[in-house]
PyMOL CGO cylinders between C-alpha atoms (Angstrom):
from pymol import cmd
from pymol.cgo import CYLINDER

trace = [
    CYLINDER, -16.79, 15.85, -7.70, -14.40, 18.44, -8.94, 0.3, 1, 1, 1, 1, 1, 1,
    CYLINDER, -14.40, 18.44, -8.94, -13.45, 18.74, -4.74, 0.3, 1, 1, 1, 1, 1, 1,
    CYLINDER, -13.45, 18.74, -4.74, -12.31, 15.19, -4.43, 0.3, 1, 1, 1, 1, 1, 1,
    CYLINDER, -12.31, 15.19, -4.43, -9.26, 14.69, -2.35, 0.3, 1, 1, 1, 1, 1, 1,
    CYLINDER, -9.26, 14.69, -2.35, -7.49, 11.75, -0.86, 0.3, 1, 1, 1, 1, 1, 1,
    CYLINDER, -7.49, 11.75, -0.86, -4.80, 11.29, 1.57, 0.3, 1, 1, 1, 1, 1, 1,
    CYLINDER, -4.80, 11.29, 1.57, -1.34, 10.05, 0.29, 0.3, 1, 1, 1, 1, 1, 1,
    CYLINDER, -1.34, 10.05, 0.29, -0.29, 6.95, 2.11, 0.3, 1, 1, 1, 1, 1, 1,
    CYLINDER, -0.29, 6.95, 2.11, 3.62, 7.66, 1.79, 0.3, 1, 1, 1, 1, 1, 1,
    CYLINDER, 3.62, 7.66, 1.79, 3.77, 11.81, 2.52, 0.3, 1, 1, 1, 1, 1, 1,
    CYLINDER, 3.77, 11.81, 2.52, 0.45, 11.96, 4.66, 0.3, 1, 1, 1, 1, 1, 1,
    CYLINDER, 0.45, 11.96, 4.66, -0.70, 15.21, 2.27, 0.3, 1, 1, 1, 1, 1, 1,
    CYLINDER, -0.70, 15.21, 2.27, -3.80, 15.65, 1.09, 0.3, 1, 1, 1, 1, 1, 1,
    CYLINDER, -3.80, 15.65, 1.09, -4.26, 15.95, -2.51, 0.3, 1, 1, 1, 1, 1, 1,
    CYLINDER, -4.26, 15.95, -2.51, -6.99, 16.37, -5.46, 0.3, 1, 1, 1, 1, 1, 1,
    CYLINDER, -6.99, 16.37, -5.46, -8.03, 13.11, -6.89, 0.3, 1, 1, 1, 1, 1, 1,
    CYLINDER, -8.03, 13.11, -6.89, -6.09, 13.96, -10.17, 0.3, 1, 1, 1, 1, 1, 1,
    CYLINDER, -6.09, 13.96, -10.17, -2.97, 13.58, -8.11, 0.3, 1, 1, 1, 1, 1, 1,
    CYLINDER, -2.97, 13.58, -8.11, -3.39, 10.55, -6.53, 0.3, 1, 1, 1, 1, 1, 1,
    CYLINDER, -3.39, 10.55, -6.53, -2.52, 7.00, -8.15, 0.3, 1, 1, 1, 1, 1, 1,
    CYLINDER, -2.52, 7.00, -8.15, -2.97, 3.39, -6.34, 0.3, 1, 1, 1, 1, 1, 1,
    CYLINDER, -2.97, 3.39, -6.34, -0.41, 1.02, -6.11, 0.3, 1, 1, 1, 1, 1, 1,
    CYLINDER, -0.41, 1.02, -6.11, -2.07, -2.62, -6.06, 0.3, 1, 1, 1, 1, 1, 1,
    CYLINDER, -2.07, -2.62, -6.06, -0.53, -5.52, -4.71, 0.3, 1, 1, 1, 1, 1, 1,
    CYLINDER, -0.53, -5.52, -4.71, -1.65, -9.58, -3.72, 0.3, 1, 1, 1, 1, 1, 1,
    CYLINDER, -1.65, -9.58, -3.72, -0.16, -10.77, -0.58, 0.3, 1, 1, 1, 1, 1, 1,
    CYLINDER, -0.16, -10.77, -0.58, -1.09, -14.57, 0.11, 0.3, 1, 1, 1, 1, 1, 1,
    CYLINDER, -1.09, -14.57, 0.11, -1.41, -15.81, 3.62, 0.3, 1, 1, 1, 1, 1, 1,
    CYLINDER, -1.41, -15.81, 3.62, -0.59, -18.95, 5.34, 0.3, 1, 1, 1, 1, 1, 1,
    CYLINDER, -0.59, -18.95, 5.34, -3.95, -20.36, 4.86, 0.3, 1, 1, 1, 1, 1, 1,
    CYLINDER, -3.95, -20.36, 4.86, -4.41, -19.75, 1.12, 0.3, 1, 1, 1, 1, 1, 1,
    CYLINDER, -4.41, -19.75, 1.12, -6.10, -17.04, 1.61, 0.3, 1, 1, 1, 1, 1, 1,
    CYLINDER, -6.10, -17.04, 1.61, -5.57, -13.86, -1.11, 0.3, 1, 1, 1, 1, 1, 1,
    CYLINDER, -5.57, -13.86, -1.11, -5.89, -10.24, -0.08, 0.3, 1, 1, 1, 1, 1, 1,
    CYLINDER, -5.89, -10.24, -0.08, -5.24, -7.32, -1.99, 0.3, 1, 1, 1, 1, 1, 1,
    CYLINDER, -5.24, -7.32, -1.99, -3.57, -4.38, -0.50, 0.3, 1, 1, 1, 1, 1, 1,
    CYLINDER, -3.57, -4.38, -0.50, -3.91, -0.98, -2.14, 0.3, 1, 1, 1, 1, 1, 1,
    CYLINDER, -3.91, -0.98, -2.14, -1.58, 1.70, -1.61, 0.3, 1, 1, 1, 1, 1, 1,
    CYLINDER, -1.58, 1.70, -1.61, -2.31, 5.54, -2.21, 0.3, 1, 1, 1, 1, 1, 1,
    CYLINDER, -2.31, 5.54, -2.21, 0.43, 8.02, -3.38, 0.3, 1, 1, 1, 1, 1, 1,
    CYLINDER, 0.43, 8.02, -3.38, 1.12, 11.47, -5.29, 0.3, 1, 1, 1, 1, 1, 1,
    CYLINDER, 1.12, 11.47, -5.29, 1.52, 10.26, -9.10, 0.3, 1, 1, 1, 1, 1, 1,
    CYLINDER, 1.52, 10.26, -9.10, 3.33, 13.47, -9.41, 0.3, 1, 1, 1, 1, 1, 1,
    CYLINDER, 3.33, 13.47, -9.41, 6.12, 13.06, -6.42, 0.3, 1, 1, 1, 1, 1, 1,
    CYLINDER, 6.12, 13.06, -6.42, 8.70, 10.53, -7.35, 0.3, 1, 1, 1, 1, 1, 1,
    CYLINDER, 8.70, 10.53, -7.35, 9.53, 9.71, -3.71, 0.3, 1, 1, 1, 1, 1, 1,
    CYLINDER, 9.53, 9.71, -3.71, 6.08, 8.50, -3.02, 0.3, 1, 1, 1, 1, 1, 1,
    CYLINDER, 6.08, 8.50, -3.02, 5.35, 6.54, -6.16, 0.3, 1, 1, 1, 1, 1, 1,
    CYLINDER, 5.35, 6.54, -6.16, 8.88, 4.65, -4.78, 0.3, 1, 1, 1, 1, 1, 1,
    CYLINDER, 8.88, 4.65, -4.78, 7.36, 4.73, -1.07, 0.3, 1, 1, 1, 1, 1, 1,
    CYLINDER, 7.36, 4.73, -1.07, 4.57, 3.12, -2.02, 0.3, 1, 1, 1, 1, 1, 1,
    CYLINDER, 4.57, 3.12, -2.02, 5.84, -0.02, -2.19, 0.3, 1, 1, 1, 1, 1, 1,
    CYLINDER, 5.84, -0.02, -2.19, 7.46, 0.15, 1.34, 0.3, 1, 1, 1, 1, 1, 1,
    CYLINDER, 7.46, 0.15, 1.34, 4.24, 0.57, 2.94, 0.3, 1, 1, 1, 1, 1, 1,
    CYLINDER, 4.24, 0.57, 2.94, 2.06, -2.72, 4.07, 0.3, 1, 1, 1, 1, 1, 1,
    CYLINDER, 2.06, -2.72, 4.07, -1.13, -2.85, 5.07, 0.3, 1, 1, 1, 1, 1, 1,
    CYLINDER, -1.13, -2.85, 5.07, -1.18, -6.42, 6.56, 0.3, 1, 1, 1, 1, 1, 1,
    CYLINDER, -1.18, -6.42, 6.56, 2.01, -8.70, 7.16, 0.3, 1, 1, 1, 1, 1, 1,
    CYLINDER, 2.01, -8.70, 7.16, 2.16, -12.34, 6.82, 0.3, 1, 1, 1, 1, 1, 1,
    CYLINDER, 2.16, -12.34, 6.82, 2.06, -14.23, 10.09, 0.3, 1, 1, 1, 1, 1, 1,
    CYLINDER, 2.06, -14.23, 10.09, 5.45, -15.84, 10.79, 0.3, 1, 1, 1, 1, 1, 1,
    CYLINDER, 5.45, -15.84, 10.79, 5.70, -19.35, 9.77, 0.3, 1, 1, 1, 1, 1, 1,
    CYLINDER, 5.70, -19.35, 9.77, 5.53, -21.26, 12.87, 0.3, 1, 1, 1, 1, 1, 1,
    CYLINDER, 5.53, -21.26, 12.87, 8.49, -23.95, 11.90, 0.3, 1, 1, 1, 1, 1, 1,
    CYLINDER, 8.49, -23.95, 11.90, 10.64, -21.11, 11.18, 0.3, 1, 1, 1, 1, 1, 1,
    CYLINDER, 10.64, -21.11, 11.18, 13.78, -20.49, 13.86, 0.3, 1, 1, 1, 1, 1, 1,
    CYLINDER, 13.78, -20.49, 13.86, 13.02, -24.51, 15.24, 0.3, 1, 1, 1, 1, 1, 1,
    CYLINDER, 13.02, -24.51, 15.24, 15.31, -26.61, 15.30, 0.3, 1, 1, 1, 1, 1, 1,
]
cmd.load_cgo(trace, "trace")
């Protein structure tokens, strides 16, 4: 496994597993339900450990009352 690489979800670079980290977070929906989104960057680029967090896997639908008057 010492050839392991992943694919850094902020840069787009491919990288040995050593040098990848996951950023974990719980997003929940309208209906209750909970889903986890997991976010891959390069523990060793500060720009992408900060990008992480900008990128989203899944956004909320809008709330349907919202912008009604």
């Amino acid at each position: 496994m010492r050839d392991l690489t992943w694919r850094c979800h902020v840069c787009g670079d491919e990288r040995p597993d050593e040098r990848i980290s996951v950023f974990s977070r719980k997003k929940e929906m309208p209906s209750g339900m909970v889903l986890k989104e997991n976010v891959r960057y390069c523990n060793d680029r500060p720009a992408c450990e900060v990008g992480a967090h900008d990128v989203h896997w899944v956004s909320a639908p809008e709330d349907p009352q919202e912008g009604t008057a």
